[in-house]
Structures are given as structure tokens and as C-alpha cells.
C-alpha positions in Angstrom: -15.0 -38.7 -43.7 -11.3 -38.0 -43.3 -11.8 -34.2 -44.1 -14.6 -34.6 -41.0 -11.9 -36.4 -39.0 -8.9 -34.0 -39.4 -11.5 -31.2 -38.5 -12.5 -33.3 -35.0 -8.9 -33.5 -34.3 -8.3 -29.8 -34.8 -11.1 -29.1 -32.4 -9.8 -31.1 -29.9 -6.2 -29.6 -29.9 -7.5 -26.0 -29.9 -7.8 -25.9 -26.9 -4.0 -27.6 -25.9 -2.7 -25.4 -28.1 -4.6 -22.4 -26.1 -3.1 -23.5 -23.0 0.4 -23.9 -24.3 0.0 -20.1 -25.1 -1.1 -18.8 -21.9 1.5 -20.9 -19.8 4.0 -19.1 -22.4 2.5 -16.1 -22.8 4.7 -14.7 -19.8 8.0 -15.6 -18.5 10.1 -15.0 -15.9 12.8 -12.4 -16.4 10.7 -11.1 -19.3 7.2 -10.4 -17.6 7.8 -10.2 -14.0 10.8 -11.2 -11.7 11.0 -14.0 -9.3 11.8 -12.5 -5.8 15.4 -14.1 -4.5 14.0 -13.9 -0.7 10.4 -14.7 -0.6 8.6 -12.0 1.6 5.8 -13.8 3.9 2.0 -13.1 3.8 -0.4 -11.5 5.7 -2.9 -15.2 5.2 -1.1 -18.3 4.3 -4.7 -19.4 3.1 -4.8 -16.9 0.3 -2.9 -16.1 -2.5 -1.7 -12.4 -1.5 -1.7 -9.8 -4.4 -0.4 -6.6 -3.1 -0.2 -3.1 -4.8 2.3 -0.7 -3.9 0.7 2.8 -5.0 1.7 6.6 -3.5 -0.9 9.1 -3.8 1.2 11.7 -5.1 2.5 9.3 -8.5 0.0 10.1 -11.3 0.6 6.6 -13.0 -0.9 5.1 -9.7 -3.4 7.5 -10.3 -4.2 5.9 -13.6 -3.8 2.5 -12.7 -6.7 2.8 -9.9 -10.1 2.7 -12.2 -8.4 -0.5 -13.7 -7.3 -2.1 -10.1 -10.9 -0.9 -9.1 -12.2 -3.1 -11.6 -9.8 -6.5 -11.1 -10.5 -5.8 -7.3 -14.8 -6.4 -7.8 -13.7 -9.6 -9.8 -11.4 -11.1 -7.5 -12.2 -14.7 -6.2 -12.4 -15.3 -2.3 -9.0 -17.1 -2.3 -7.1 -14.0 -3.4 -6.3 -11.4 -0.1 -5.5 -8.2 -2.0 -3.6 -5.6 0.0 -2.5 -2.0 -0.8 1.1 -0.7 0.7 1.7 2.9 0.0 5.3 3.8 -0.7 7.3 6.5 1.0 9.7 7.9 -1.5 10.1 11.0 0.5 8.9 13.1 2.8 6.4 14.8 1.1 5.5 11.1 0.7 4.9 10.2 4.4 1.5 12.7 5.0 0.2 10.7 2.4 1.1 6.8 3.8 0.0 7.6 7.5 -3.5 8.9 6.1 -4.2 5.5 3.9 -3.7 3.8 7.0 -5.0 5.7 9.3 -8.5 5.6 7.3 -7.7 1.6 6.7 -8.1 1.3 10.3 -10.6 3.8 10.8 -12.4 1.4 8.2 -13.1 4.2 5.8 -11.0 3.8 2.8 -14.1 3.4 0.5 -14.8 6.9 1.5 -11.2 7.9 1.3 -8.8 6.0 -1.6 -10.6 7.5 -4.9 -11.1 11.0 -3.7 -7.7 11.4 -2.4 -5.9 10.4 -6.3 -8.8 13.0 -7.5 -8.2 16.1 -5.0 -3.9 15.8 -5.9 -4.5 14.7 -9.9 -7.6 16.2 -11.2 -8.4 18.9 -8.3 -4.6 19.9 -8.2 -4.5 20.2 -4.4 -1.1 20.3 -2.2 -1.5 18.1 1.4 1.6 19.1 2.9 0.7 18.2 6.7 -1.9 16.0 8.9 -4.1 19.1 9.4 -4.7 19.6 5.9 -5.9 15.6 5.2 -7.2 16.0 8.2 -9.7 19.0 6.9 -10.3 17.3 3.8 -11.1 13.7 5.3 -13.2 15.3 7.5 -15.5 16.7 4.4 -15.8 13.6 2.6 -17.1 12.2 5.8 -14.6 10.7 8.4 -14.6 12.2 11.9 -12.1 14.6 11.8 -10.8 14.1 15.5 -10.3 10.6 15.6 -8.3 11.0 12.3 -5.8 13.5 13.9 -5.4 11.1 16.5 -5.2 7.7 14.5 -2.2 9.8 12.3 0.1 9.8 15.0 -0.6 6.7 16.4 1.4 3.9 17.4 -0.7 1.5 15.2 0.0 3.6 12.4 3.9 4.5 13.2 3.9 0.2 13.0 1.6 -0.2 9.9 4.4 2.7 7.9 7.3 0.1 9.1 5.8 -2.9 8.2 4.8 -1.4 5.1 8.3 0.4 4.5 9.9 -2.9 5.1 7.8 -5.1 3.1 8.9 -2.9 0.1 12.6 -3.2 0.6 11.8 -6.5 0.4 9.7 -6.7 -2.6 12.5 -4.3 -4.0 9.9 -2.1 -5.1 12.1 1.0 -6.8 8.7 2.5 -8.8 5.0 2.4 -8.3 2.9 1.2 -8.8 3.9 -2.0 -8.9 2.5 -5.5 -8.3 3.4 -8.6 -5.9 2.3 -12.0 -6.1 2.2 -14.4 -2.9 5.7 -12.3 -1.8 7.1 -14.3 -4.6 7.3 -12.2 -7.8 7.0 -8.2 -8.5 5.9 -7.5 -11.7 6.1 -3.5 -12.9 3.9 -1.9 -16.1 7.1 -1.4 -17.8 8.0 -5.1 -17.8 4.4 -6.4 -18.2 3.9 -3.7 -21.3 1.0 -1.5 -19.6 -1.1 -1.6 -16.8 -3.7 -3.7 -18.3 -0.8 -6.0 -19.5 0.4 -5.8 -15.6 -3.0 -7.2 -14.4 -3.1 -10.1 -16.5 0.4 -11.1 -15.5 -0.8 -11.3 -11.8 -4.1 -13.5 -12.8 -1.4 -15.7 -14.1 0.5 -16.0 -11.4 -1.9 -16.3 -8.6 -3.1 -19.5 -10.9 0.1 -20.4 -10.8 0.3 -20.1 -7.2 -2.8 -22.0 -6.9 -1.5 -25.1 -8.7 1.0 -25.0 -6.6 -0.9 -24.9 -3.6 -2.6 -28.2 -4.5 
């Protein structure tokens, strides 16, 4: 009977003891950094989860099937948003076509071709004519593309974007931001698997503290 009883008991903390685990399973300072000037949100309904990614970085590159995956999986409360980085010039081609095709609404034509033509097809995009050519053959009208690049909209969209990373102090990509609250990076996390679970931990912890 008591043998019975000390196993009911150890059922019943299991699942304490679980949670104690998670909630300490990453900490701040160790896991991800708690922003000292909270950058605001795009949807003050949501929890925001942003990536900042370039085209050109091959460990963005990598990251993408496993975003791809946490994106399908995401609940309707979470607004995730992509901010490519300009660290460079050769940088900038790159930026104005994401958002060009973001407003164009083609990205699902777009995003995962464009890692594969610079990382696994080796190709160099050096100017708008050349995405141009190339968004054009997976599909996107070529002439409004050309025109969207050099836009106002997307001239604003690069320095909202470029801003919104100085203020995430986003130094590497690709890198992760919860609710403009906390960055958290592969190398602090421990991978980019590791990276994703630290951001399911803070957008419940962002929830809780929403209620």
C-alpha cells in the first residue's frame, strides 16, 4: 500500500518537476538577451517573432528548411515577420527584392529559390536587372518587379527594416526576436534547432504575460 502510494505521489510530481525544467531550461543572459529598449510591434494583438536573414549568409541558408517547418506550426496568435539585413552593399540588391516580392505578394514563389540560386546554384545577383531576370523565370512579372525595386514603398520598407535592427542590435544573422523584447542568436541558444525552441519559450512567456 505505501509502496503504491509513494508511486501515486511520484506520478503526480512528474509533471511539476517537468515544468520546473522547462521554465529553467533557458535563462536570460545565457540563452537569449533581454533587449534594454523594447522595439514596438507591427500587431499589439500578437506575439511578434521576427527573423533577421540575408540571402547572401549561408547559415541563414540553413536555418530556412527548419524556420520553414516552425513557420506551418505556428499558432494564429504569433505574427511572424522576416527583416533582411543589409551588411553591405552587395547586401542591398538582395533586401529591396524580398520586399519588393513581399509586396508584390509573391514570396512563396520567391524566398526558397533565391537561398537555392546563391548556395546550391552558385549564382552572383549583383544588380536589380539580374533578380529582375531571375524572378521573372520563376514566375513574377518581370516589369512590375523593376518598378516595385525602386519604389518609394520599398526605399521605406529598407529603413524601417534597417532601423528595426539597430534596434534589435542584431550584429549576425540570422538571428531571432521575440515581441521586440529579446534577441536570441544560434550561438547563444547552441544551434539553430536549440534557437527555435528558445523562441517557443518566450512567446509562452510572452503570453502569460499578456493575461
Amino acid at each position: 500500500m505505501l509502496k503504491k502510494l509513494g508511486m501515486m505521489l511520484v506520478a503526480l510530481m512528474l509533471p511539476l518537476v517537468s515544468g520546473v525544467a522547462t521554465a529553467e531550461q533557458f535563462k536570460e543572459g545565457v540563452h537569449y538577451v533581454s533587449l534594454p529598449f523594447p522595439v514596438k510591434t507591427s500587431d499589439a494583438s500578437r506575439v511578434e517573432v521576427v527573423e533577421a536573414f540575408g540571402y547572401p549568409c549561408p547559415h541563414c541558408n540553413s536555418f530556412e528548411p527548419l524556420i520553414q517547418n516552425w513557420e506551418k506550426k505556428n499558432a494564429d496568435d504569433v505574427n511572424f515577420v522576416r527583416i533582411p539585413v543589409v551588411f553591405g552593399r552587395s547586401w542591398e540588391p538582395f533586401a529591396r527584392a524580398y520586399y519588393s516580392s513581399e509586396l508584390m505578394k509573391t514570396v512563396e514563389k520567391t524566398h526558397v529559390p533565391t537561398f537555392n540560386a546563391v548556395h546550391v546554384e552558385r549564382r552572383r545577383f549583383r544588380n536589380k536587372e539580374q533578380l529582375a531576370d531571375f524572378y521573372g523565370q520563376l514566375g513574377v512579372d518581370k516589369a512590375k518587379f523593376s518598378k516595385m525595386f525602386d519604389s518609394f514603398a520599398v526605399t521605406m520598407k529598407l529603413r524601417q527594416g534597417d532601423s528595426k535592427i539597430r534596434g534589435y542590435g542584431v550584429d549576425g544573422v540570422p538571428s531571432m526576436v521575440v515581441n521586440g523584447k529579446y534577441r536570441i542568436t544560434a550561438q547563444m541558444a547552441g544551434s539553430h534547432q536549440k534557437m527555435l525552441e528558445v523562441v517557443d519559450f518566450l512567446v509562452e512567456k510572452e503570453r502569460k504575460a499578456a493575461q
